[in-house]
N, C-alpha and C positions, 0 to 999 in steps of 0.2 A: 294373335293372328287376325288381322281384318279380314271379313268377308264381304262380298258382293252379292246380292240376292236379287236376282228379277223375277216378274212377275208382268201378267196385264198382255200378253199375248194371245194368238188365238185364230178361229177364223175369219174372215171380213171378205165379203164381195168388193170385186172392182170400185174403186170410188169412192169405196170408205174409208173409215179411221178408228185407229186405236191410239191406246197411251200404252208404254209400257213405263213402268216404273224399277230404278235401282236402289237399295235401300244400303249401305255402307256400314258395317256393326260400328266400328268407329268414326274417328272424324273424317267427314269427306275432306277436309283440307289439312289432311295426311297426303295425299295425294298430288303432283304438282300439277298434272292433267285428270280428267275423268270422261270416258268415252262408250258410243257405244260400236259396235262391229257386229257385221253380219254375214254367215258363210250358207250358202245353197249347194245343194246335191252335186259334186262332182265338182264343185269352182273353191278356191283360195277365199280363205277369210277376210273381208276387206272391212276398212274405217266406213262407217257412215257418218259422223259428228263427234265432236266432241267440245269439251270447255276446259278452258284453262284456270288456274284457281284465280286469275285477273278478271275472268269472266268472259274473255274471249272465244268466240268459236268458229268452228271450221266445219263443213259440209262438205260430200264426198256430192262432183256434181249432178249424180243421180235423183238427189234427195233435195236439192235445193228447193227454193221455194215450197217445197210440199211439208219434210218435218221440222221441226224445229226442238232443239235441246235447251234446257233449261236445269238448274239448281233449285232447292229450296238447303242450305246450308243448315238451317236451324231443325231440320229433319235431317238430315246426313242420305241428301235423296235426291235422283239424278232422275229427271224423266226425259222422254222421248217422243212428243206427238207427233202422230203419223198420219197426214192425209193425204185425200186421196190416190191412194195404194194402188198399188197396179200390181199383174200379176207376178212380175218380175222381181215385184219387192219379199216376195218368198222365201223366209230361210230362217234359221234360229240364230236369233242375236243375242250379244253378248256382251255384258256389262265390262270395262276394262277401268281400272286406276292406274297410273305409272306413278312412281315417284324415283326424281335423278339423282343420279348419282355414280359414281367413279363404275357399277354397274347398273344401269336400271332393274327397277323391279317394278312387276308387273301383278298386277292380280287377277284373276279373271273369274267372272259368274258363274252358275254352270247353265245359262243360254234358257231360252224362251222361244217357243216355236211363233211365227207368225205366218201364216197361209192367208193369199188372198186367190178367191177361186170362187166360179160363178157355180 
């Protein structure tokens, strides 16, 4: 059973930046997508980015220009940096793999707090 483990969240004032990191017990290119999602108090879980094992990626346009997602394949480990954060950007996120097929299957992290608050 593959897992998803994040890490690297936390507090951060307005402005600043974190990394978080996803670490995949197997290979991340088990996976034909690898993403992260983020759900805050009271709202629906939504995409923030993701890559596709071509290496393409996708941004939720909240987050443009600011995070940026990346691989390291030879670690089986998906990061996240996040700058300048706003308070909005508040919420535990969550590391997702899909891989397709006739059903998807999906895996999911068990989430990482990130607060940003002055």
């Amino acid at each position: 059973q593959v897992q998803l483990v994040e890490s690297g969240g936390g507090l951060v004032q307005p402005g600043g930046s974190l990394r978080l990191s996803c670490v995949v017990s197997g290979s991340i290119f088990s996976f034909n997508v690898v993403g992260w999602y983020r759900q805050a108090p009271g709202k629906e879980r939504e995409l923030v980015a993701d890559v596709n094992r071509g290496g393409n990626t996708n941004y939720a346009d909240s987050v443009k220009g600011r995070f940026t997602i990346s691989r390291v394949g030879s670690q089986n480990t998906v990061y996240l940096q996040m700058n300048s954060l706003k308070p909005e950007d508040t919420a535990v996120y969550y590391c997702n793999g899909v891989s397709y097929g006739v059903t998807d299957r999906h895996v999911w992290g068990q989430g990482t707090q990130v607060t940003v608050s002055s």
